[in-house]
C-alpha positions as CSV (number, residue, x, y, z in Angstrom):
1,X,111.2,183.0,234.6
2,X,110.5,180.9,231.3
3,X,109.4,184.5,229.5
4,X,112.8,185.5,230.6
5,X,114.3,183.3,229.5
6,X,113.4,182.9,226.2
7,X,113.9,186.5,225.9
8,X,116.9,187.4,226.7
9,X,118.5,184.0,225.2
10,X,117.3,184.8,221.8
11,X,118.8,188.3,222.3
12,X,122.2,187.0,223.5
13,X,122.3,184.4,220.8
14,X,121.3,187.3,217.9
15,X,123.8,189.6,219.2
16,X,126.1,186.6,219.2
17,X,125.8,186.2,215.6
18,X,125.6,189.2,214.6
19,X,129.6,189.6,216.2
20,X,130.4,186.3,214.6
21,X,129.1,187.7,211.5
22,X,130.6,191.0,211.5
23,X,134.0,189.1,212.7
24,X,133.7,187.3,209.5
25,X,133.3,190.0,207.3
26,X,136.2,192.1,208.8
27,X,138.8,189.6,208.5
28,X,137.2,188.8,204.4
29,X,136.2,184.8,206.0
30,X,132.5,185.2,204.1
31,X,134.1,186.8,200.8
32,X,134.6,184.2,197.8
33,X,138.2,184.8,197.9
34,X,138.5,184.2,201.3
35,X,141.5,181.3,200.6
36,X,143.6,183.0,199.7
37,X,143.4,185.9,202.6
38,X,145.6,186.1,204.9
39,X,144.3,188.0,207.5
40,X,144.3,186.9,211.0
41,X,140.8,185.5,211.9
42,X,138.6,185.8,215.0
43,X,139.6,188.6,216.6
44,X,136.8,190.2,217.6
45,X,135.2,186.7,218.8
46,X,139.0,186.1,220.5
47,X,137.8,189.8,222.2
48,X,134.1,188.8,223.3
49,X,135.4,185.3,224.9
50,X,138.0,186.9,226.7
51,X,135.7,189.2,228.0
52,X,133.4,186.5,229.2
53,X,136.0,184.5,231.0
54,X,137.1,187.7,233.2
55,X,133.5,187.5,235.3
56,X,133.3,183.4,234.8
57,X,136.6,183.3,236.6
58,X,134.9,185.5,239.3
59,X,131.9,183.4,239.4
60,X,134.6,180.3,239.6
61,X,136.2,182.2,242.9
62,X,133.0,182.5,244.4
63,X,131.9,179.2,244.2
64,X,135.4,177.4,245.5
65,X,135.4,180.1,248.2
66,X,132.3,178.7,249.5
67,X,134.2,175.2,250.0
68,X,137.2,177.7,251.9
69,X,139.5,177.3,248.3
70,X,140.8,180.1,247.2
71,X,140.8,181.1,243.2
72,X,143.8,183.0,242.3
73,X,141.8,185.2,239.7
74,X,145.2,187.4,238.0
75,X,147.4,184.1,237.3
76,X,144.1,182.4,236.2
77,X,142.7,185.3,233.9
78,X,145.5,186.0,232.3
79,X,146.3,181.8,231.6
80,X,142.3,181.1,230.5
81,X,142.7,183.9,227.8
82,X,146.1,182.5,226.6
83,X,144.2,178.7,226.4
84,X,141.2,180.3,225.3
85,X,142.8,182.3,222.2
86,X,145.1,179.2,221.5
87,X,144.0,179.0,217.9
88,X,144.3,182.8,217.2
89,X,147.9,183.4,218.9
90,X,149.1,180.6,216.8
91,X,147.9,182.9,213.3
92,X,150.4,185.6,214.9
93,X,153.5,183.8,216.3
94,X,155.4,180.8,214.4
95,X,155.3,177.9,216.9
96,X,154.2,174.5,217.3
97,X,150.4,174.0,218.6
98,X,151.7,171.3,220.8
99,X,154.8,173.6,222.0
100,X,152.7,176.4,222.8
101,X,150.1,174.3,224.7
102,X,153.3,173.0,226.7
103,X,154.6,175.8,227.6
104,X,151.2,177.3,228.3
105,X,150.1,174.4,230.6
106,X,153.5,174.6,232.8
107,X,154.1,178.0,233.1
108,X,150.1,178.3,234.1
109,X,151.1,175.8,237.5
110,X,154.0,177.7,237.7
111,X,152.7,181.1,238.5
112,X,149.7,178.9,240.6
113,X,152.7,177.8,242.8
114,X,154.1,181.2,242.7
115,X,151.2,183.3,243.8
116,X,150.1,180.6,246.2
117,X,153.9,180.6,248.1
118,X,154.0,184.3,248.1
119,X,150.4,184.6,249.2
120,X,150.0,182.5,251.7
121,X,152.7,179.9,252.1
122,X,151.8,176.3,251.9
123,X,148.7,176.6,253.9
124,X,146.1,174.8,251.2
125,X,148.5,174.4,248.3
126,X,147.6,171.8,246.7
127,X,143.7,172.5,247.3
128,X,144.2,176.0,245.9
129,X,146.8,175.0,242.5
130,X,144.5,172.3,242.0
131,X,141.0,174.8,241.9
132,X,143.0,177.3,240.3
133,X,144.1,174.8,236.9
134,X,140.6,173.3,236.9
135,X,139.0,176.9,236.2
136,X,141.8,177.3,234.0
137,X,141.1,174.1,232.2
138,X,137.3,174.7,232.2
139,X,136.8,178.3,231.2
140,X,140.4,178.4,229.2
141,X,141.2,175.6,227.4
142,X,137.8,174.6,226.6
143,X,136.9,177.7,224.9
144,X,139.7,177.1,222.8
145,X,138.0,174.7,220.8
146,X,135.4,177.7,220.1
147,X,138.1,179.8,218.5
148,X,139.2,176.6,217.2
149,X,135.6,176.3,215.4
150,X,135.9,179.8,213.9
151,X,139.4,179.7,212.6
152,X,139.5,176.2,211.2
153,X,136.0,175.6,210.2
154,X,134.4,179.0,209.0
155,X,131.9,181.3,210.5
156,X,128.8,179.2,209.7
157,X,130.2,176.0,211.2
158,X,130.2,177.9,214.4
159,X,127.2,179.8,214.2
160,X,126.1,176.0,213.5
161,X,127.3,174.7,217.0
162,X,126.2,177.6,219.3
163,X,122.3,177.5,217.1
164,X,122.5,173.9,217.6
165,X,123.5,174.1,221.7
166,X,121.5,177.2,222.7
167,X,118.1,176.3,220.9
168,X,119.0,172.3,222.5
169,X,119.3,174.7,226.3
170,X,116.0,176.9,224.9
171,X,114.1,173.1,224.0
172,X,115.5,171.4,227.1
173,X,113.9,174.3,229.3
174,X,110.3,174.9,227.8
175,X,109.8,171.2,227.7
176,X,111.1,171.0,231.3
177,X,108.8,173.3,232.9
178,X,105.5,173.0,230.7
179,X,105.8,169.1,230.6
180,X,108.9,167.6,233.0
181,X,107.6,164.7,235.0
182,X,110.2,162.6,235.3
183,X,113.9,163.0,237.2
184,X,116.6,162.8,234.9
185,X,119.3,163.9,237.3
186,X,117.6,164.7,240.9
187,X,121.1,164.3,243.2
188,X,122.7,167.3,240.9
189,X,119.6,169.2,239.3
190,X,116.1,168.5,240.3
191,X,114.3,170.9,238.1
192,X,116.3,168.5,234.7
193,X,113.8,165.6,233.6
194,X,113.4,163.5,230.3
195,X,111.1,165.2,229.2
196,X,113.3,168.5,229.2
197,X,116.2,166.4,227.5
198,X,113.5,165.3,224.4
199,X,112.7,169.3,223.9
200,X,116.9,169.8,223.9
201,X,117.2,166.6,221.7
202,X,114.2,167.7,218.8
203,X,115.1,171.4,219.1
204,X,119.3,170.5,218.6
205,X,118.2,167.8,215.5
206,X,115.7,170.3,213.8
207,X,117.7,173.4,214.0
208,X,121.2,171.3,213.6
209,X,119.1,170.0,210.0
210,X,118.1,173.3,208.9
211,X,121.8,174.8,209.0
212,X,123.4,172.1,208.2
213,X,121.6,171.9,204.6
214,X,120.6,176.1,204.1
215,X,124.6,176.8,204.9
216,X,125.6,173.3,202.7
217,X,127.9,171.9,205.3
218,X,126.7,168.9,205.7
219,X,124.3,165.8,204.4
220,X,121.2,165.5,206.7
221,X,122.4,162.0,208.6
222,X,125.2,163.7,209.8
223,X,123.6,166.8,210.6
224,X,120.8,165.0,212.6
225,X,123.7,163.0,214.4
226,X,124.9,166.3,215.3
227,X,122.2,167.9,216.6
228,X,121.3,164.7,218.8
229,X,125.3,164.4,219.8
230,X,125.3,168.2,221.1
231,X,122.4,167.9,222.5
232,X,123.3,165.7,225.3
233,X,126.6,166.9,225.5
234,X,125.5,170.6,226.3
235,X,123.1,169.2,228.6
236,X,125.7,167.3,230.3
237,X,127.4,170.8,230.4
238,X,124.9,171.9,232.3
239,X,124.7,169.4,234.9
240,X,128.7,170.0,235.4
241,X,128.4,173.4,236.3
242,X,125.3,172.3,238.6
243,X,127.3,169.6,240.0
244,X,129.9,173.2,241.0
245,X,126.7,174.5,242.6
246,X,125.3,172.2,244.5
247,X,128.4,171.7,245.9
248,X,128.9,175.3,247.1
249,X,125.3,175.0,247.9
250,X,124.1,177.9,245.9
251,X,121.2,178.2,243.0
252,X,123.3,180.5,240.8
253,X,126.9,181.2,240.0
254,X,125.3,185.0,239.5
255,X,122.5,187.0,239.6
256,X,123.6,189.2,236.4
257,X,121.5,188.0,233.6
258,X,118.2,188.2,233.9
259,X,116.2,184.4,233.8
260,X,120.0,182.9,233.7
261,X,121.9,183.8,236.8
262,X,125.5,184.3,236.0
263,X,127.7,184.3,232.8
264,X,128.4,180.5,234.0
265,X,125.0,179.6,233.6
266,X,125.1,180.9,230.4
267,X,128.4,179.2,228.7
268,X,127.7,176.1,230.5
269,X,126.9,174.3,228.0
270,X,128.8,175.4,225.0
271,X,132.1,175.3,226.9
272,X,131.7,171.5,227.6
273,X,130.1,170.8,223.9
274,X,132.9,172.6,221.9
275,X,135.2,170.1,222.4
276,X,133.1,167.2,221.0
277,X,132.1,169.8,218.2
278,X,135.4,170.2,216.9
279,X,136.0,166.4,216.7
280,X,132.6,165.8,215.0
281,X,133.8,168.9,212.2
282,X,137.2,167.3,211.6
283,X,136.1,163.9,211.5
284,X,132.9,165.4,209.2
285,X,135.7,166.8,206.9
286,X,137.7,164.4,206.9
287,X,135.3,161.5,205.7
């Protein structure tokens, strides 16, 4: 399980970057005169998330149908990719972010409402809207701020974040099983101990140290802060999405990947850290 895993989420995280990177070189982001380009950014990333929230929102409808709720996967597909690419549709249409969220957010319930009255009448209504937005909400909106990275930011800043979170989920796990004694969460995730969250805390500082100063974006306080600051955030991530488990009383949202379980287990953490990353690189810039 640990060989596994270690495996295959090095591989996911290089192939990953190498996207991200390609992304970035496609759209002239890494080129010295990338100012001044105007070409829309983060396509191919926009692509690669909205390909991961088609099975998420699957692995979503599984889990509420196990607590009789139904997921109405077309309306909330097709509204997580619009959250989701929030940052690139707003490089291609001439609208206010706030507007576009707005209208995004209402005519989301809307078609929730819709689907639900022509589906099955208003037998679990509010039960059904209200599963349906959170999914929305969780795989959609929050992987906005991903795209919101990439586009605002630059390609290292969010190779930066998703080093810094995976290798904190990597540190958090090999510490966990070679040395976890004590509990840290045992009501939503036995296997999780302190000792797990000290391997996710040194592995997020050490690796959050090393980009921050080889890619010169930022001073080594803040880069530490970082890494300790995503750390616990992913790992709260995590405990989210085993909160959603344990509640439909099941181990795994999947069984697709191989020492992971399903592509939930896998964005877990990054979807609830991205969020808190994108405040912590504005407010970075900023000072």
């Amino acid at each position: 399980m640990l060989k596994h895993r270690l495996l295959y989420g090095t591989l996911m995280t290089l192939v990953f970057t190498g996207i991200v990177i390609f992304d970035g070189w496609l759209d002239s982001s890494l080129t010295a005169s990338a100012e001044d380009d105007k070409t829309t950014q983060g396509t191919l990333l926009c692509i690669l998330i909205a390909g991961l929230i088609i099975p998420a929102q699957f692995e979503l409808a599984k889990l509420a149908k196990a607590k009789n709720l139904m997921i109405f996967t077309p309306v909330t597909i097709i509204a997580s990719i619009l959250f989701a690419g929030s940052w690139y549709w707003l490089q291609l249409i001439e609208i206010q972010p706030m507007i576009y969220l707005f209208l995004v957010s209402v005519f989301s319930l809307w078609a929730l409402l819709l689907y639900q009255y022509f589906r099955f009448g208003v037998s679990g209504v509010i039960a059904n809207c209200g599963a349906g937005y959170f999914s929305i909400i969780y795989t959609g909106l929050f992987s906005a701020f991903v795209v919101g990275i990439r586009v605002d930011f630059g390609v290292w800043w969010l190779l930066m974040f998703i080093f810094v979170v995976k290798f904190a989920d990597i540190g958090a796990y090999t510490i966990g099983v070679l040395f976890g004694k004590h509990k840290f969460s045992p009501k939503i995730s036995p296997g999780k101990t302190w000792e797990g969250m000290g391997g996710a805390v040194a592995a997020a500082v050490i690796v959050s140290f090393l980009f921050g100063a080889g890619c010169d974006i930022m001073g080594w306080l803040p880069a530490v802060i970082f890494g300790i600051f995503i750390a616990f955030t992913g790992q709260l991530g995590d405990l989210v999405e085993s909160m959603m488990k344990r509640d439909a009383e099941t181990k795994d949202s999947s069984n697709k990947v191989p020492g992971f379980g399903g592509i939930l287990d896998i964005i877990d953490s990054p979807l609830f850290s991205a969020p808190f990353a994108y405040l912590f690189f504005t407010l970075a810039v900023v000072k």
